[in-house]
Every structure is written in structure tokens, then in C-alpha cells.
C-alpha positions as CSV (number, residue, x, y, z in Angstrom):
1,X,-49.6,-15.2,47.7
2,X,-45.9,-14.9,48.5
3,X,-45.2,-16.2,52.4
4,X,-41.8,-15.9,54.0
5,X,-40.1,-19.4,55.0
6,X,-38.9,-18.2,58.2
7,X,-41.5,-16.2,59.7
8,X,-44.5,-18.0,57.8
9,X,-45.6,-14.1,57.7
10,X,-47.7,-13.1,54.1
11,X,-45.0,-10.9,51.8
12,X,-47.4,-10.0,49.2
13,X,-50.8,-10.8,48.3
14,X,-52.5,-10.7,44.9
15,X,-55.7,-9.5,43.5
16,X,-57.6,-12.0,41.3
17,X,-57.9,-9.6,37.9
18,X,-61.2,-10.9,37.5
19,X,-63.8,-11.9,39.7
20,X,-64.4,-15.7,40.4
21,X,-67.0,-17.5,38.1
22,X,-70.4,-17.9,40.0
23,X,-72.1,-20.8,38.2
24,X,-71.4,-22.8,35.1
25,X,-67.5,-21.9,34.1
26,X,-68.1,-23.8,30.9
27,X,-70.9,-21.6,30.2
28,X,-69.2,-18.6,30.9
29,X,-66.1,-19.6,28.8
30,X,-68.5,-19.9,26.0
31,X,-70.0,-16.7,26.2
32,X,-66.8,-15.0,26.5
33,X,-65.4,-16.6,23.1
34,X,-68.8,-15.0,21.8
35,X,-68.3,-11.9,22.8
36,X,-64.7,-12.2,21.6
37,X,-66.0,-13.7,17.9
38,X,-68.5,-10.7,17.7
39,X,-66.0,-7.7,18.3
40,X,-63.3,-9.4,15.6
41,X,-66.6,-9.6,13.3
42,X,-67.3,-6.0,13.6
43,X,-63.8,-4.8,13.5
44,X,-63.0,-7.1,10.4
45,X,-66.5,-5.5,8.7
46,X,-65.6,-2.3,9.6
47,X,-61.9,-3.0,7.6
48,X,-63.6,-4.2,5.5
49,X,-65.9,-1.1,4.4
50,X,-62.9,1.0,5.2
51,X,-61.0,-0.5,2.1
52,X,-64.1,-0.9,-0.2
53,X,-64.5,3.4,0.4
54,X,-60.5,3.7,0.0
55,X,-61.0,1.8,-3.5
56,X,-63.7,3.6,-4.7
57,X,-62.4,7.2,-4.2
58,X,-59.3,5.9,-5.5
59,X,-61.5,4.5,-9.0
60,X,-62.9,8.2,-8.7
61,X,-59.8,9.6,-9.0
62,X,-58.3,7.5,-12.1
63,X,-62.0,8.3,-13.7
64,X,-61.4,12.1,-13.5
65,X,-57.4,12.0,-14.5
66,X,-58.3,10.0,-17.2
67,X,-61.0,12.4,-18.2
68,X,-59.1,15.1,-17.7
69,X,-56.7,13.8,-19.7
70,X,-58.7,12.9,-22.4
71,X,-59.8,16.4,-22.5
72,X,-56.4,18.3,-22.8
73,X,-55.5,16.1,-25.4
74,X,-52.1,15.4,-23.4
75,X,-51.0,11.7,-25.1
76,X,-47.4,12.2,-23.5
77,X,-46.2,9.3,-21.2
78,X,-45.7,11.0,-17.7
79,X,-42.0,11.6,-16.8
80,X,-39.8,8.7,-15.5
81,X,-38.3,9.1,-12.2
82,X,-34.7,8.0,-14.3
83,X,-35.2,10.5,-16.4
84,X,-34.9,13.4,-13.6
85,X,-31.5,12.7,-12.7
């Protein structure tokens, strides 16, 4: 609350952003953090799996260029970017 010195008249008044604790504030602490623990659990799993299905289509691509490569027959080193110039 902002009061004027003068006047002793309320400037401006502010809202609590979340309601006041009813109970056990201890409690309530604790369950937040919980709450908190469980979402970065699930967002770190779900990075997690993310990653593991990046790797794996990426192992499934090497598979298949080496397998097409074996069937062409091509044993030539792939061109260097130096080279190009």
C-alpha cells in the first residue's frame, strides 16, 4: 500500500498475487515444492525420450547410408568442404 505523507490518503493499493495460506504454511510450502519436483520430473523424462527417438532415427539413418553404400559399391571418401573452393 502506497499512502501519501501529507494527506495520509491511500495512493495505490496492491493485490496479493496469491491468496493467503489458510492452515499449515509449512505444509503448503511442502506440497508446492512437490508439485514443482513432479513437473521438472516429467519435463526432464519427456527430454529425455525426446533425445533417445532423435538418436535412434539418426542410428536409422547411418544404417541405411551405410547400406546403401555398401550396395553401390561407392568406396570414395565424400568431398571435403576445402576441396570446393
Amino acid at each position: 500500500m502506497q499512502v501519501d505523507r501529507e494527506s495520509g490518503k491511500i495512493v495505490q493499493k496492491w493485490v496479493p498475487s496469491s491468496p493467503p495460506v489458510q492452515g499449515d504454511r509449512m505444509k503448503a510450502a511442502m506440497e508446492k515444492l512437490q508439485r514443482e519436483k513432479e513437473k521438472r520430473e516429467n519435463y526432464f523424462s519427456s527430454a529425455q525420450e525426446a533425445e533417445e527417438k532423435k538418436k535412434k532415427e539418426l542410428r536409422e539413418r547411418f544404417e541405411k547410408e551405410k547400406e546403401r553404400i555398401k550396395k553401390e559399391g561407392d568406396t570414395t571418401p565424400p568431398p571435403r568442404p576445402f576441396d570446393l573452393d
